[in-house]
N, C-alpha and C positions, 0 to 999 in steps of 0.2 A: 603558559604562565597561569597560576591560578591568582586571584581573588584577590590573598592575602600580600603577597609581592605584590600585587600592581597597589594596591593603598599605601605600601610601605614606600614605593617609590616616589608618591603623590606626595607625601608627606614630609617627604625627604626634602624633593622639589619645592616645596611650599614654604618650609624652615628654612631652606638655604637662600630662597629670594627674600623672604624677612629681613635675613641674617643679611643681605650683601646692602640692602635699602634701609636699614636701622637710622645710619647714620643723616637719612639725605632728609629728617623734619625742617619744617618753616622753622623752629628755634632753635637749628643750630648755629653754633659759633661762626662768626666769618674767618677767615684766616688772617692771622697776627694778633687777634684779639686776646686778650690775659683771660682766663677762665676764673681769673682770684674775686673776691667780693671787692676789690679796691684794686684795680690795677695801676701798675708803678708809672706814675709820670701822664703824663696826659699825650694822646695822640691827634696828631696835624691829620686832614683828609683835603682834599681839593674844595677851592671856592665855590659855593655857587655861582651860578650865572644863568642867564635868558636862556639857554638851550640847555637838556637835559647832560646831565655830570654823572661820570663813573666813577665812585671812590678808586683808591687803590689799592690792589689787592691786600697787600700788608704794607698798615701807617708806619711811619716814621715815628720814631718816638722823638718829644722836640722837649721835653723838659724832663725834669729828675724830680719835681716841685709834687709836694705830697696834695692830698686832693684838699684838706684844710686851706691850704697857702694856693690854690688854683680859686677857690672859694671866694677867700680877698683881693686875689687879682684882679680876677672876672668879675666880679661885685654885682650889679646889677645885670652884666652881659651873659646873663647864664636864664637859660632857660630848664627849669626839672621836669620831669615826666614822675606820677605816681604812679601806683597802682593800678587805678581806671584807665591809664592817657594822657590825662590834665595835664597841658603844661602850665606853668609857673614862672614869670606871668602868663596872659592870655593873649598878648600883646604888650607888643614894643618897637620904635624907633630906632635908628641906627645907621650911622654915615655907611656907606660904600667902603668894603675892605676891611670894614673891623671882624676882629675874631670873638668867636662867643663861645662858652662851654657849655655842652651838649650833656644834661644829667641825669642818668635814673636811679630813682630814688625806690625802685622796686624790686623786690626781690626773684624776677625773671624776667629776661629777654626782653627788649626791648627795640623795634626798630622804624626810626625815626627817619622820615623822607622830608627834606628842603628840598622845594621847587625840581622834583624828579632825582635828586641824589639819597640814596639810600646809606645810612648808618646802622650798626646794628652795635645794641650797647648791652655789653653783658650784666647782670642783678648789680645793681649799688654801682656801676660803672660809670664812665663819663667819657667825652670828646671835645676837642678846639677843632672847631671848624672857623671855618672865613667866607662871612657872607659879602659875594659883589655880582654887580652887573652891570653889561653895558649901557642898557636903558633904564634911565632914573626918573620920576621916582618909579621904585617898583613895589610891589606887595607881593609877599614870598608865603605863602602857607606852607603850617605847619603841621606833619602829619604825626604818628604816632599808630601802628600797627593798624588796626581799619578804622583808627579814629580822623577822620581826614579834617576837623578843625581842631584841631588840639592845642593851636595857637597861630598868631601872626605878628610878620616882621615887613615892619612897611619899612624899608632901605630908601633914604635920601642921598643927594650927592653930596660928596667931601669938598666943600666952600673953602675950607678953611685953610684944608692941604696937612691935618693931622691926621 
């Protein structure tokens, strides 16, 4: 073989490993995730809790509620992520069990870990999650791609039984 074929094969070799690993970036989609700037309906993922949580491959979809009308639901129970990381607030209280909407307000990838469970939220996207744990009170950090304070949720116990 001369010179010219074995470059051609290298080459070959070299595009075609690109080509099969293209897809496997840190910001790809997770699976079930809407690729749309506003996906329809907001997605359920598993609680946290004291011991590390493995979302589910693909959320449930648990409402039809547009992200305006998720906005007034959630009302203060929503935490956004901007551009930097920031969430919004930087902190917040919260009985054991309540669910919070999970928001990014930027225009790429974003993925947000409570207490070892990972979320991954596509540009302008969002999540209901439901933060609990067996040992109360707890403090749940909030991470946000390698911003590891990007906020906090001190979880108390539900006294009241709502």
């Amino acid at each position: 073989m001369n010179k010219t074929w074995i470059v051609v094969i290298v080459v070959a070799i070299v595009a075609g490993a690109w080509w099969l690993n293209r897809d496997s970036s840190d910001l790809s989609l997770s699976p079930g995730v809407s690729s749309s700037p506003t996906p329809v309906g907001a997605t359920k993922t598993p609680a946290v809790s004291n011991s590390k949580v493995t979302p589910k491959s693909s959320p449930t979809v648990t409402s039809n509620l547009s992200y305006t009308q998720l906005v007034a639901l959630y009302g203060s129970n929503r935490i956004q992520f901007n551009q930097d990381c920031k969430g919004q607030p930087g902190s917040m209280v919260l009985k054991n069990g309540t669910s919070i909407l999970l928001d990014n307000r930027s225009n790429k990838t974003q993925v947000i870990t409570l207490n070892g469970a990972s979320y991954t939220l596509v540009p302008y996207g969002y999540r209901v999650v439901t933060v609990s744990s067996s040992s109360l009170p707890k403090d749940i950090g909030v991470s946000c791609n390698d911003s590891i304070n990007a906020g906090m949720i001190n979880l108390q116990a539900n006294i009241s039984g709502q």
